[in-house]
C-alpha positions in Angstrom: 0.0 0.0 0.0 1.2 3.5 -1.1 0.6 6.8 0.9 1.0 10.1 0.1 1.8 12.7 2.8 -0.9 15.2 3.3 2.3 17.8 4.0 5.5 17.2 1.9 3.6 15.3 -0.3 6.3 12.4 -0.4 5.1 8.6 -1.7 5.5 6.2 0.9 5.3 2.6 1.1 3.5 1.2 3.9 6.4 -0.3 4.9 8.5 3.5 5.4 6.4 5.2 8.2 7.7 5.8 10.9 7.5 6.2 14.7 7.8 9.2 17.4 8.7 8.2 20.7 5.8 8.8 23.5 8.3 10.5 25.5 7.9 10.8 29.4 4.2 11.6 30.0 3.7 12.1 33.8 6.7 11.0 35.5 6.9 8.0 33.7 9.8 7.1 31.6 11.0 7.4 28.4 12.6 9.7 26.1 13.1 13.3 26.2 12.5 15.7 23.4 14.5 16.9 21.8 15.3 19.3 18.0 13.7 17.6 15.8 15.9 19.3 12.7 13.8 17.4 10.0 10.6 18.8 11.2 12.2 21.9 11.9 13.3 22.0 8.1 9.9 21.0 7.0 8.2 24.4 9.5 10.9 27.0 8.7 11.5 27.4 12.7 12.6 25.2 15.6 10.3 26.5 17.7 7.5 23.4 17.4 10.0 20.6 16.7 11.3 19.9 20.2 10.1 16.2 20.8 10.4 12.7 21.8 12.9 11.1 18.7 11.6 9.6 15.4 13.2 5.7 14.8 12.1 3.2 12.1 10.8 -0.5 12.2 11.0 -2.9 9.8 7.0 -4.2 9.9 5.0 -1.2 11.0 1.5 -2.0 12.7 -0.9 0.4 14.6 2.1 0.3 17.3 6.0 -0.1 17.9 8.6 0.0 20.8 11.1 2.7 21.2 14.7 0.9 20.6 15.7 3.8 23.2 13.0 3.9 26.1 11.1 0.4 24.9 7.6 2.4 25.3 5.4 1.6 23.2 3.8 4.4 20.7 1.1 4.7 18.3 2.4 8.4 17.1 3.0 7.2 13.3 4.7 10.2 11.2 5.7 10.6 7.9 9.8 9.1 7.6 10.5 12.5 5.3 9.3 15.8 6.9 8.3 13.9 10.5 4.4 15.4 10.8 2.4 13.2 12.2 0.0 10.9 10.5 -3.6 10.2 11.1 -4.4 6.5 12.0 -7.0 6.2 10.2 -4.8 8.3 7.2 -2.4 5.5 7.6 -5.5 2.4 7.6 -7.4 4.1 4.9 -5.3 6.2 2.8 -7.7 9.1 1.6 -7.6 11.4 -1.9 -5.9 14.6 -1.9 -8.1 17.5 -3.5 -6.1 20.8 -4.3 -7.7 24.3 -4.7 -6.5 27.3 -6.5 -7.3 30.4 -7.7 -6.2 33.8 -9.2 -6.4 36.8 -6.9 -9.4 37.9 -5.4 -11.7 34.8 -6.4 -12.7 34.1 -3.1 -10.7 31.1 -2.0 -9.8 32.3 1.7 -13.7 33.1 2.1 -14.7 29.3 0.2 -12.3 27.4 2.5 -13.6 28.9 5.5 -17.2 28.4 4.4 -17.2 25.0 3.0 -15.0 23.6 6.2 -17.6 25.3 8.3 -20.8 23.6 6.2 -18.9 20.4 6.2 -19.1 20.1 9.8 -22.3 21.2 10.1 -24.8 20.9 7.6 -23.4 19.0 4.9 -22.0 16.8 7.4 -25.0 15.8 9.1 -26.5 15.4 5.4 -23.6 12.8 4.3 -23.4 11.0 7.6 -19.5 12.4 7.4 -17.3 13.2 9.9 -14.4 16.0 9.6 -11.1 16.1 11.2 -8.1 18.4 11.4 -5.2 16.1 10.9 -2.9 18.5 13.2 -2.7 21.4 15.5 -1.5 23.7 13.2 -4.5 23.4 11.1 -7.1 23.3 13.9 -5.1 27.1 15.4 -4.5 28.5 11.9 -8.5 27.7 10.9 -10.1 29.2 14.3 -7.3 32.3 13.9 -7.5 33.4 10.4 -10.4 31.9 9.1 -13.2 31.3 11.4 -12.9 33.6 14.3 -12.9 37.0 11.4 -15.4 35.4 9.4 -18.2 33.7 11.5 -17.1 35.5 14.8 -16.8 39.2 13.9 -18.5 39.0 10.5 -15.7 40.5 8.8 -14.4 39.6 5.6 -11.0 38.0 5.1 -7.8 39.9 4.3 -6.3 39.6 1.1 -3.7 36.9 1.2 -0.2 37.9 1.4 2.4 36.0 -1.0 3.8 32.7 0.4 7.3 34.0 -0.4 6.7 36.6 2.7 4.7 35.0 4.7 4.8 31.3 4.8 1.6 29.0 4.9 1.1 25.5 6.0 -2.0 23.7 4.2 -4.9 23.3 6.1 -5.1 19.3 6.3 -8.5 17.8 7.3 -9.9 13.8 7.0 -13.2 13.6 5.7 -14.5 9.9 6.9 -17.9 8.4 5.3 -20.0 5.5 5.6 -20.4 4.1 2.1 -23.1 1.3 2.0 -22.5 -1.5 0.2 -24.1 -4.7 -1.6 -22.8 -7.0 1.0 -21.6 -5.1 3.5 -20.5 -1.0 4.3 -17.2 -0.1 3.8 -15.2 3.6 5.0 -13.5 5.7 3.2 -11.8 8.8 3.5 -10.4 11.5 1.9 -8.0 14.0 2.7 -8.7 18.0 2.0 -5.2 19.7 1.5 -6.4 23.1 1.4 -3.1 25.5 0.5 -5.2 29.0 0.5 -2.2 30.7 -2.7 -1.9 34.3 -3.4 -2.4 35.5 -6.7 1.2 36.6 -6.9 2.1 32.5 -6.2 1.1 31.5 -9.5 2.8 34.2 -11.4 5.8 32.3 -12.8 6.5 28.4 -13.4 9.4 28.5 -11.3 6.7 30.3 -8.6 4.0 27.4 -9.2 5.9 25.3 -8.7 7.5 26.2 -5.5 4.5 27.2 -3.7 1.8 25.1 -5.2 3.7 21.5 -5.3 1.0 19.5 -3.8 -0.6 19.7 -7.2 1.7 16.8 -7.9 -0.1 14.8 -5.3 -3.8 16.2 -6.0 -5.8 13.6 -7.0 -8.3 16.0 -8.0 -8.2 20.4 -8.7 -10.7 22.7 -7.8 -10.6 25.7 -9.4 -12.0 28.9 -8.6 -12.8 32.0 -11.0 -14.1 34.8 -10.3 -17.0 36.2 -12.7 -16.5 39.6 -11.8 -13.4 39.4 -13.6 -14.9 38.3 -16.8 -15.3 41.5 -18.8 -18.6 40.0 -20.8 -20.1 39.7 -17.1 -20.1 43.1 -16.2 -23.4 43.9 -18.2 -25.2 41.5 -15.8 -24.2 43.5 -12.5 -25.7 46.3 -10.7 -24.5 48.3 -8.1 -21.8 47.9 -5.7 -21.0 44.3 -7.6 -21.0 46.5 -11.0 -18.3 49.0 -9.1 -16.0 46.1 -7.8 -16.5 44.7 -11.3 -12.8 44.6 -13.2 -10.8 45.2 -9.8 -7.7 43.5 -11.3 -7.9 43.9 -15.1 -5.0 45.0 -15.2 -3.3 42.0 -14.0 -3.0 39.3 -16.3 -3.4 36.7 -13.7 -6.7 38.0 -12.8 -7.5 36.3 -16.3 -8.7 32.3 -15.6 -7.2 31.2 -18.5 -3.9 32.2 -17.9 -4.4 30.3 -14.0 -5.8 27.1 -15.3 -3.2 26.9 -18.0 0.2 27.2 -16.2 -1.3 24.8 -13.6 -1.6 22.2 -16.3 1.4 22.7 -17.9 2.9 21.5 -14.4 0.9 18.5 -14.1 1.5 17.9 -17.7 5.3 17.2 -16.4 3.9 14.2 -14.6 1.7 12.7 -16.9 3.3 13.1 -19.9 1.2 13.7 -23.6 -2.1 13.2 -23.9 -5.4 14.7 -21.8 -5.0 14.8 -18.3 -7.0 11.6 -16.3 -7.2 14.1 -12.6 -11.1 15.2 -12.5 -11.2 18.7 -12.3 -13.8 21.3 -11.2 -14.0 24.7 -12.2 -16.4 27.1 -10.3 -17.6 30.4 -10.9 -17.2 31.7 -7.7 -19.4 34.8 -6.7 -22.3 33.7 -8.6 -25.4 35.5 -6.2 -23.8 38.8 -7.9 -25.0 37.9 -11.4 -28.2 35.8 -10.6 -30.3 38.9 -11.3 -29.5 38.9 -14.5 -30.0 35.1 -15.3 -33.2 33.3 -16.8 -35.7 32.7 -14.2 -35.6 29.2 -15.5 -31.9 29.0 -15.1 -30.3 26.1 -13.3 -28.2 28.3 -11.2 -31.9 29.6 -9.4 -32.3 26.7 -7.6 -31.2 25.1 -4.6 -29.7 22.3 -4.2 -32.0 19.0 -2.8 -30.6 17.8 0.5 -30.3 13.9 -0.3 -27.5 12.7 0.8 -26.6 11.5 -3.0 -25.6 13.6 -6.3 -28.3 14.2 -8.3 -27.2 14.1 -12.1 -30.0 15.8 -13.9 -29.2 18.9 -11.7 -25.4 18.5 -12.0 -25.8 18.4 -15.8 -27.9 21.3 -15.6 -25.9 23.1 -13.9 -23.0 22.4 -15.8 -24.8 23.2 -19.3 -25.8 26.6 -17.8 -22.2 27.6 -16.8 -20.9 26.0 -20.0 -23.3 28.6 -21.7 -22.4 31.5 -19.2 -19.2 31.6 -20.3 -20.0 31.7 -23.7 -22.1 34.6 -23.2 -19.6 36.6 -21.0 -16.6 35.9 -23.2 -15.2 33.4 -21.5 -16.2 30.2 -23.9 -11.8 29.5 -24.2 -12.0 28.1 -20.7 -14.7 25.4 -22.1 -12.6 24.7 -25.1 -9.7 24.5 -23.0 -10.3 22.5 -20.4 -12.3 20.1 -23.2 -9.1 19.9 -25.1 -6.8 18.8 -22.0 -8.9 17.0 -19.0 -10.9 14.3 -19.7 -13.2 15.0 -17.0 -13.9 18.6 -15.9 -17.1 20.0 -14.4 -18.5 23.5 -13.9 -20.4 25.0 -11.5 -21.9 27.8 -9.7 -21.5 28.3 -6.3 -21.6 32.0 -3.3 -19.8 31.5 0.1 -21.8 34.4 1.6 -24.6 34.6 -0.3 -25.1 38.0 -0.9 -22.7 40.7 -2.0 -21.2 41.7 1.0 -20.2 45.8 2.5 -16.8 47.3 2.9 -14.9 44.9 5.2 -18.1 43.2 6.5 -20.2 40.7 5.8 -23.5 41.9 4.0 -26.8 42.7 6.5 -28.4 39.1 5.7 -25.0 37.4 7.7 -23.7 34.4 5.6 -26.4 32.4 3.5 -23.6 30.1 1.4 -25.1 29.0 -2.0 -24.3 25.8 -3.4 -20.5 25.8 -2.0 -20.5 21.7 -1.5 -21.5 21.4 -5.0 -17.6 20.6 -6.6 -17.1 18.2 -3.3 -20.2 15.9 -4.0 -19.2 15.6 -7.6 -15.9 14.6 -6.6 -17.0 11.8 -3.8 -19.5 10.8 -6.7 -16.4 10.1 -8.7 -14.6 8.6 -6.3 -17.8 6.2 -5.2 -18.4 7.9 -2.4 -21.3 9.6 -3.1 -24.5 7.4 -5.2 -25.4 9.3 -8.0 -29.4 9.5 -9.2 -31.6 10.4 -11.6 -35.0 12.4 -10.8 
């Protein structure tokens, strides 16, 4: 069996993880921590990587002995950059989903949204659980994403560059009961959420430095931003008409360009040929423009809580966007994803619901709009999510 790190991204054979020491909890024995310099490496500061040592085994089970101490340890972590794995990362390895996005598409407000839905309401719909794989993910989502957003209403900050301010992913196990012919079976998969500037993606060499899990993805998530789609401007009124066209005058405000150089890096990996990862591009944003849509237009409707993926509306859907695009300019990113995946999706999808004040959420508080939408067409593709027809 073959893992993939959820944090440096290495492939490892089952046999290669590793064990951490327990260390001397209480005043029992065992070993003292100590600098850990290959996590340290892996953070960018030794401040978190004083602990109990890392040793190998040749077998490794749910459990092993310290060759120092002889304790025995269930604190499995990866033999390369020395995080910790998840248990039931480790039993049931799980699918690594990437997200990106030009500047000012919304991805800081989506990820805090859709983690926050998962754990509530779409959790409870799916029967699914959701799990931080570390600490640093559960202090970095209360900190910058959930206490500004959900506590104090305000909207999120711009994200600075990674080259000045260095991020961690935000890691998270999402664990479902599939059921079965004969019998049920769990599965997981594992959210790597790395929330990228726009100036990360503005060079290969930069992509590649900063966005490297896409080597690992086993699916993309893409978010655009329709106000940036100069067809789309007709369909706005009001404040969305004067944010409209914010950065036009950077070329990686344009999708295309985005989408593009991200291929051209997975195309080193796979070689010739269209690319087999599923990808889903969403039109982020999308309560700004419903005014202007067909009354009869897929993108009007709710989704129907189910607990399954309903096709007819996911075609729907993906027809109407398909045709959006057309009408706002935007058709190349059809023809171009057509031309290099061989299975994309679009949608249509709001994190808050409403267009929102300066620095605050909007009056009605946060009413997210189809924002699970990519995420149940991917566990449909990777059965586990039942599709059905109406």
């Amino acid at each position: 069996m073959v893992i993939t790190c959820p944090f440096c991204f290495a492939r490892l054979d089952g046999n290669r993880i590793a064990f951490r020491c327990a260390g001397r909890p209480g005043r029992g024995g065992g070993c003292d921590a100590r600098l850990d310099e290959t996590l340290a490496d892996y953070l960018g500061s030794a401040a978190a990587a004083s602990l109990p040592p890392v040793f190998s085994v040749r077998r490794p089970g749910r459990r092993a002995g310290c060759p120092d101490c002889g304790r025995s340890t269930g604190w499995r972590v990866c033999p390369e950059c020395h995080n910790r794995l998840p248990a039931e990362y480790c039993a049931n390895p799980g699918r690594i989903v990437a997200l990106v996005g030009a500047k000012g598409s919304g991805k800081s407000t989506y990820i805090a949204v859709l983690l926050h839905e998962l754990t509530n309401r779409v959790g409870a719909e799916l029967d699914a659980s959701l799990v931080a794989c570390d600490d640093r993910t559960i202090a970095r989502y209360k900190q910058d994403f959930a206490r500004p957003l959900y506590g104090e209403q305000r909207l999120l900050s711009t994200t600075r560059p990674a080259a000045t301010e260095p991020r961690d992913p935000l890691v998270y196990l999402l664990t479902r009961t599939v059921p079965g012919r004969l019998r049920t079976r769990t599965m997981s998969l594992t959210l790597v959420l790395f929330d990228t500037a726009g100036e990360d993606l503005r060079s290969r060499e930069s992509t590649e430095t900063h966005l490297r899990y896409l080597n690992a993805a086993d699916a993309i998530v893409f978010l655009v931003d329709p106000l940036e789609l100069p067809g789309a401007k007709a369909s706005l009124s009001g404040l969305a008409q004067a944010r409209s066209g914010a950065n036009a005058a950077d070329p990686d405000s344009d999708p295309i360009n985005v989408i593009s150089r991200v291929t051209e890096l997975l195309r080193d990996r796979a070689g010739s040929g269209r690319l087999k990862v599923p990808v889903a591009v969403a039109l982020s944003k999308i309560d700004a423009l419903q005014e202007g849509m067909d009354e009869q237009s897929a993108l009007h409707r709710a989704r129907t809580p189910s607990g399954t993926l309903d096709l007819d509306d996911r075609e729907a859907v993906h027809e109407q966007v398909r045709a959006l695009l057309d009408e706002w300019q935007a058709g190349m990113v059809d023809r171009y994803l057509r031309q290099h995946f061989i299975d994309f999706a679009l949608f249509g999808l709001s994190a808050l619901g409403g267009v929102p004040g300066s620095g605050e959420v909007g009056p009605g508080g946060i009413r997210p709009y189809r924002v699970e939408d990519p995420l149940l067409w991917l566990l449909y593709r990777f059965g586990m999510l039942n599709g059905v027809r109406r």
